[in-house]
C-alpha positions as CSV (number, residue, x, y, z in Angstrom):
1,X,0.0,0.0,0.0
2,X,2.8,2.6,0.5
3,X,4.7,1.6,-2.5
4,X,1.5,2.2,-4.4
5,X,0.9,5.5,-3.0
6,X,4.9,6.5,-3.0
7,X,5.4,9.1,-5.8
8,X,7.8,8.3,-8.3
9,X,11.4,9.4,-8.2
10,X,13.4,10.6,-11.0
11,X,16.1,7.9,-11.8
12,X,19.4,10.2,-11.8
13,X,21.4,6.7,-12.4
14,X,20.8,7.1,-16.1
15,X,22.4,10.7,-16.4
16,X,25.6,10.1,-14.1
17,X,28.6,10.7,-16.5
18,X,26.5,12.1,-19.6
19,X,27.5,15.7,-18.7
20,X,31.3,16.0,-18.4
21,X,32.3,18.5,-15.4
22,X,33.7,20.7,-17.7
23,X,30.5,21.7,-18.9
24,X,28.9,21.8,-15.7
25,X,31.2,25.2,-15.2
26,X,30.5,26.0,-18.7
27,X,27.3,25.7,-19.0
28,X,25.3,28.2,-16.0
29,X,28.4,30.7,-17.4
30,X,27.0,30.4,-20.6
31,X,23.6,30.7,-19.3
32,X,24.5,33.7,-17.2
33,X,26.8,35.9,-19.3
34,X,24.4,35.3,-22.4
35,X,21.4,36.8,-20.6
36,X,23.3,39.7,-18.9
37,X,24.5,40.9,-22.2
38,X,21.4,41.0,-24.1
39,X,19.3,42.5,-21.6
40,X,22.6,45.4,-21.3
41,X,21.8,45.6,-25.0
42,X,18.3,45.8,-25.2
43,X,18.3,48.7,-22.1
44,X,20.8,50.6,-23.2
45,X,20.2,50.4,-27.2
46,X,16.4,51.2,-26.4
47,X,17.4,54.2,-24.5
48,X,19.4,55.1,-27.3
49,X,17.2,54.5,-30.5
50,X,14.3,56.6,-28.3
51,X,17.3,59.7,-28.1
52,X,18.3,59.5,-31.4
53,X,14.2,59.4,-32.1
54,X,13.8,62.3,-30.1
55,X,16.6,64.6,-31.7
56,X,15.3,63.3,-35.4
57,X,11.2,64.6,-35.0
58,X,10.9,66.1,-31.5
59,X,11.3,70.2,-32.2
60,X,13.7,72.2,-31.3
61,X,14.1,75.7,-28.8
62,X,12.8,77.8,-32.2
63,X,9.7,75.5,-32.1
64,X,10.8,74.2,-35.9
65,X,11.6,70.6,-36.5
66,X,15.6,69.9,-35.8
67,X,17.4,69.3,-39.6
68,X,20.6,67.7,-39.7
69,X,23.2,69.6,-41.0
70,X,25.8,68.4,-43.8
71,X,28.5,68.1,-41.1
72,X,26.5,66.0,-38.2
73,X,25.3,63.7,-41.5
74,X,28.3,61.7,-41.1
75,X,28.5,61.6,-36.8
76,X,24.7,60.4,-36.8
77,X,25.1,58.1,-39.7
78,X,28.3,55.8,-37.6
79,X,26.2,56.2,-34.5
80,X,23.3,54.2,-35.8
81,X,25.2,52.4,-37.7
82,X,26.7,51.1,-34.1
83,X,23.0,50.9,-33.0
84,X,22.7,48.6,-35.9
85,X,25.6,46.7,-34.6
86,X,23.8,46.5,-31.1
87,X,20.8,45.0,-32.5
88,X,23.0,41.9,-33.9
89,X,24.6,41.6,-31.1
90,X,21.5,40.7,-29.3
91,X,20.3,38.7,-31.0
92,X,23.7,36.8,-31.1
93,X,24.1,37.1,-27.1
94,X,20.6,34.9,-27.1
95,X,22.6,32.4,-29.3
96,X,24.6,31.7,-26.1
97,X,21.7,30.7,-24.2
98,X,20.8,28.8,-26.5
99,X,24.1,26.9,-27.1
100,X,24.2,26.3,-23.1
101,X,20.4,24.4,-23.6
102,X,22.2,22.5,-26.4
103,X,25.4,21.6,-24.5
104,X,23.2,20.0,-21.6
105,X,22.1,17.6,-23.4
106,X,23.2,14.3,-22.4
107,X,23.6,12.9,-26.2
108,X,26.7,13.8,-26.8
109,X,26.6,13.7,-30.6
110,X,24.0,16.3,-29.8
111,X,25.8,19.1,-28.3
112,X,27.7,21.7,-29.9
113,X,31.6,21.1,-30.7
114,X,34.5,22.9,-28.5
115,X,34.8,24.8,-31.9
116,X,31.5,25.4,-32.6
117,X,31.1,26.9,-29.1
118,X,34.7,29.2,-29.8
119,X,33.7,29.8,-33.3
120,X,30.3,31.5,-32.0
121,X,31.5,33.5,-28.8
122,X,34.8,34.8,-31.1
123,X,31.9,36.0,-33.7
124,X,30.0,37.7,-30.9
125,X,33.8,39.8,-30.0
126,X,34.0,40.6,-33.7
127,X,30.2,42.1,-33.5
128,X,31.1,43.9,-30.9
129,X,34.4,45.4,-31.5
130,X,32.6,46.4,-35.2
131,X,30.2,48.2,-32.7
132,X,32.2,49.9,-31.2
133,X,35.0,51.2,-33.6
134,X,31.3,53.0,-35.3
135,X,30.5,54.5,-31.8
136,X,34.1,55.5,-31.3
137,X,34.0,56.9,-35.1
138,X,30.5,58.8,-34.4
139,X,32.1,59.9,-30.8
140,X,34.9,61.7,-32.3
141,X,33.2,63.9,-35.0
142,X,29.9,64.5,-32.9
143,X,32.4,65.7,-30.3
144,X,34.6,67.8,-32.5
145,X,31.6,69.4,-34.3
146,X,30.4,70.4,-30.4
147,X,34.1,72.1,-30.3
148,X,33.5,73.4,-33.7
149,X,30.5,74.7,-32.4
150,X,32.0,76.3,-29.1
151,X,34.7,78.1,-30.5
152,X,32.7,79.6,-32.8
153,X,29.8,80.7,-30.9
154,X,31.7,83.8,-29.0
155,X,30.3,87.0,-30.3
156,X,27.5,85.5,-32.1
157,X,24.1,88.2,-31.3
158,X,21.6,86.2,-30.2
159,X,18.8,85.1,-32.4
160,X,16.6,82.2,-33.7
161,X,18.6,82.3,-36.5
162,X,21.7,81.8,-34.9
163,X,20.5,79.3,-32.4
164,X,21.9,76.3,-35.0
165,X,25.4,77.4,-34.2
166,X,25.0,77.0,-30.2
167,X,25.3,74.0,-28.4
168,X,22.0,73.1,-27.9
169,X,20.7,70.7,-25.0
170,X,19.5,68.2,-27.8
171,X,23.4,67.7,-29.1
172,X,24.1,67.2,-25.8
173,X,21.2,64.2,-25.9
174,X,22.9,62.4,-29.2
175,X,26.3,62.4,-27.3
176,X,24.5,60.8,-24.2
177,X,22.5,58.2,-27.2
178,X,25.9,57.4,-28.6
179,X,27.9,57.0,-24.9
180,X,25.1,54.3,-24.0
181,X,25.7,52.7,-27.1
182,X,29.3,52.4,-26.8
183,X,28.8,51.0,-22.8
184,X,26.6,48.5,-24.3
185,X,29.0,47.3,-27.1
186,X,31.9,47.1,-24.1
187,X,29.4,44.9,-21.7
188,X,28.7,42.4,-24.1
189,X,32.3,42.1,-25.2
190,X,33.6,42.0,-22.0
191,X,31.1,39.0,-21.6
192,X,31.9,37.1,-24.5
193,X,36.0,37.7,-23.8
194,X,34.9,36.0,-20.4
195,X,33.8,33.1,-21.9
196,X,36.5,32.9,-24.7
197,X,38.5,32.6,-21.7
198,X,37.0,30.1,-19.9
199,X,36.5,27.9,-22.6
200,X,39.9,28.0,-23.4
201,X,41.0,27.1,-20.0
202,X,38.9,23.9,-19.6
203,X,39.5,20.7,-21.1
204,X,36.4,19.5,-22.4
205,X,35.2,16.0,-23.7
């Protein structure tokens, strides 16, 4: 009567030795590092595409709609270019959830390779680094058309018309939009470097 009514067990016999202990380290770090970096991503490059929104249609001080000048064209165009680059490298930071699923599965056969698992994180450092050198690109001339912009606004008479060659608060926004970009792209490659370094350190089989 009480081994009728005992509920069943799970028979862990079956899975001793399936998983490695390599992986058991790899695995949660996969896991872990994978979700940390998209959700740094998805913050921060949300908070960005809303800025760079905002200083695109929202108007400005002389109640017209903010144009872009020739000489931000360039600045604007690398930073969402590295907002592009953010966007892939979400998506590719859920890959590494998704390879630590795979690589608990107890068919060996299975699970991803050692290189499969390098080839994908080393992919993810590329994305990121690609990010970054745009945001780094967009950082310098936004920031040197802001100089630009300083030097040659003493003894400018103040008008509505002259307005576009002040710093305005919105300029300021677009540096703040590219700076969260750039943090983003250097979180998730810090994350994936992690893991290219622990991978490399264990000895899987």
């Amino acid at each position: 009567m009480n081994d009728e009514n005992k509920l069943p067990t799970r028979d862990t016999t079956i899975y001793e030795g399936q998983i490695p202990p390599s992986l058991e380290r790899v695995i949660p770090a996969m896991r872990r590092f994978g979700q940390i970096s998209f959700w740094f991503q998805l913050v921060l490059g949300v908070i960005a595409g809303l800025i760079f929104f905002f200083a695109g249609f929202v108007g400005s001080n002389t109640g017209e709609p903010n144009r872009l000048s020739p000489e931000e064209g360039p600045g604007l165009f690398f930073a969402i270019a590295g907002l592009v680059a953010l966007a892939i490298g979400m998506y590719w930071a859920l890959r590494y959830t998704q390879i630590a699923k795979r690589l608990a599965i107890p068919d060996p056969s299975l699970r991803p390779t050692r290189a499969q698992t390098l080839g994908s994180l080393q992919t993810g450092v590329i994305i990121n680094l690609v990010g970054m050198l745009f945001s780094l690109v967009a950082a310098q001339i936004i920031t040197g058309l802001l100089m630009v912009k300083v030097l040659s606004s003493e003894g400018v008479q103040f008008s509505p018309a002259a307005l576009s060659r002040l710093v305005q608060p919105i300029d300021i926004f677009v540096v703040l939009a590219n700076t969260n970009s750039l943090f983003a792209h250097f979180v998730a490659l810090t994350c994936s470097l992690w893991l290219l370094r622990l991978i490399q350190t264990i000895k899987t089989t």
